[in-house]
C-alpha positions in Angstrom: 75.9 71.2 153.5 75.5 72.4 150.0 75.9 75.6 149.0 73.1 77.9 147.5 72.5 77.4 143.8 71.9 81.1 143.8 75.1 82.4 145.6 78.3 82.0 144.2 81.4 81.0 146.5 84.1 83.3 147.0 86.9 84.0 145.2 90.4 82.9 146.7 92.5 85.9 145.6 91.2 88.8 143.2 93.1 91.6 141.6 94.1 94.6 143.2 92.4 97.6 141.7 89.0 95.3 141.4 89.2 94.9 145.5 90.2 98.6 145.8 87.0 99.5 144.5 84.8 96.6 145.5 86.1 97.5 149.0 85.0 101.6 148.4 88.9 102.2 149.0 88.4 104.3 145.8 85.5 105.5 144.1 86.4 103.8 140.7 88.5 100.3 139.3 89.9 103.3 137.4 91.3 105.7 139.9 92.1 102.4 141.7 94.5 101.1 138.8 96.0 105.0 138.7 97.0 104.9 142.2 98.5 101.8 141.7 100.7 103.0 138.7 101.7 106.0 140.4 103.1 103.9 143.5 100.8 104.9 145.6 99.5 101.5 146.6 102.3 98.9 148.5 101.1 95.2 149.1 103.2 93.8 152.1 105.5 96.4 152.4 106.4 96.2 148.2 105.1 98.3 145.7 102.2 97.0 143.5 100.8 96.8 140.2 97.5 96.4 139.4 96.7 93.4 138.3 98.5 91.9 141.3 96.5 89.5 142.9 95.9 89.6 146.7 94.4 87.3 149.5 92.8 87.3 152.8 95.8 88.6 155.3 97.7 90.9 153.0 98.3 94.1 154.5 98.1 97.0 152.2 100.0 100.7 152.3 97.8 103.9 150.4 99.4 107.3 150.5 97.4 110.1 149.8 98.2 113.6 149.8 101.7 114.1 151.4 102.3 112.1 154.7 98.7 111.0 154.5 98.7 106.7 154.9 96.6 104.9 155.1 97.2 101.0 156.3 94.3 98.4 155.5 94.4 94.6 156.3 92.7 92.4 154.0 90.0 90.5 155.8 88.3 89.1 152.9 87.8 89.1 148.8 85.2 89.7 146.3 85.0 90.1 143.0 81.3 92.0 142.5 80.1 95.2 143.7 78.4 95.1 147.6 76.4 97.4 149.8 79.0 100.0 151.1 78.6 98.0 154.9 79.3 94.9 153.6 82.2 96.4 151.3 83.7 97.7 155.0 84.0 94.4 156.3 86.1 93.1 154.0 89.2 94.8 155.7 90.4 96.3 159.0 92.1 99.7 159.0 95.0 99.0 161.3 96.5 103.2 160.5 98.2 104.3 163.8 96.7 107.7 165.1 98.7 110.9 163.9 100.7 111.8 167.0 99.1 114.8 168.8 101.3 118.1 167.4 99.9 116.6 163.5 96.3 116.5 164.3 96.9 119.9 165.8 98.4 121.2 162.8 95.6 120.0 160.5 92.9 121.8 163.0 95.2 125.4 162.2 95.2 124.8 158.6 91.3 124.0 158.5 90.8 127.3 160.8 93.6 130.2 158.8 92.0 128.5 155.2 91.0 131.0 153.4 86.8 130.7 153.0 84.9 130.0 150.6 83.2 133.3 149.8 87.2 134.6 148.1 87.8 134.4 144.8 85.4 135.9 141.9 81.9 136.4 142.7 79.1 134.1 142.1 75.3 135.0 140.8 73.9 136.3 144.3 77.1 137.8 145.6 77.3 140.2 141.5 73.4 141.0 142.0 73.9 142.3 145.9 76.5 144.4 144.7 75.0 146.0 141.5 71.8 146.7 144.1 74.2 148.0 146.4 75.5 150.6 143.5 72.5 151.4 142.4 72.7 150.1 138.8 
């Protein structure tokens, strides 16, 4: 059967920080390739540059934030932009649940955070208070 004249075939490997963003694994090729540099990305258990190029069945390590991971097995490659639901099914996301006394911990951070309304004042918060002194 031939193939579309349209559609072009698949790639067989593409590089690193292209998939990371292809995939929406990061928001930019460029924040992609930074990660990378930094460490933060490992292919197969090594650390990995960005130009490495990976396959179908790789199994990739992102660390984010501190004791954040984030493990993603590479289902499939491309090398142009997709529809963010298309872009998801080129991996699986294989990360373990945190154990029970971490997800607790992150639900009493989120609830003694300070709120929003701290800090300096914005527009509506300065003119309530000048009403409020009577200026």
């Amino acid at each position: 059967m031939a193939a579309d004249p349209g559609e072009t075939p698949s790639p067989a490997s593409v590089r690193l920080d292209v998939w990371l963003d292809v995939a929406c694994v990061f928001p930019t090729r460029s924040k992609a390739k930074a990660a990378c540099e930094g460490g933060k990305v490992d292919v197969n258990g090594t650390r990995a540059k960005a130009h490495r190029e990976i396959r179908p069945g790789d199994q990739l390590t992102i660390t984010r934030g501190e004791n954040t991971r984030r493990v993603l097995l590479v289902k499939g490659v491309a090398e142009r932009s997709l529809p963010k639901a298309e872009a998801r099914k080129l991996y699986e996301d294989v990360t373990p649940a945190p154990p029970p006394e971490m997800a607790e911990a992150r639900r009493l951070d989120r609830l003694l955070a300070p709120s929003r309304s701290e800090g300096r004042p914005d527009r509506r918060e300065r003119r309530e208070r000048r009403s409020r002194k009577g200026w």
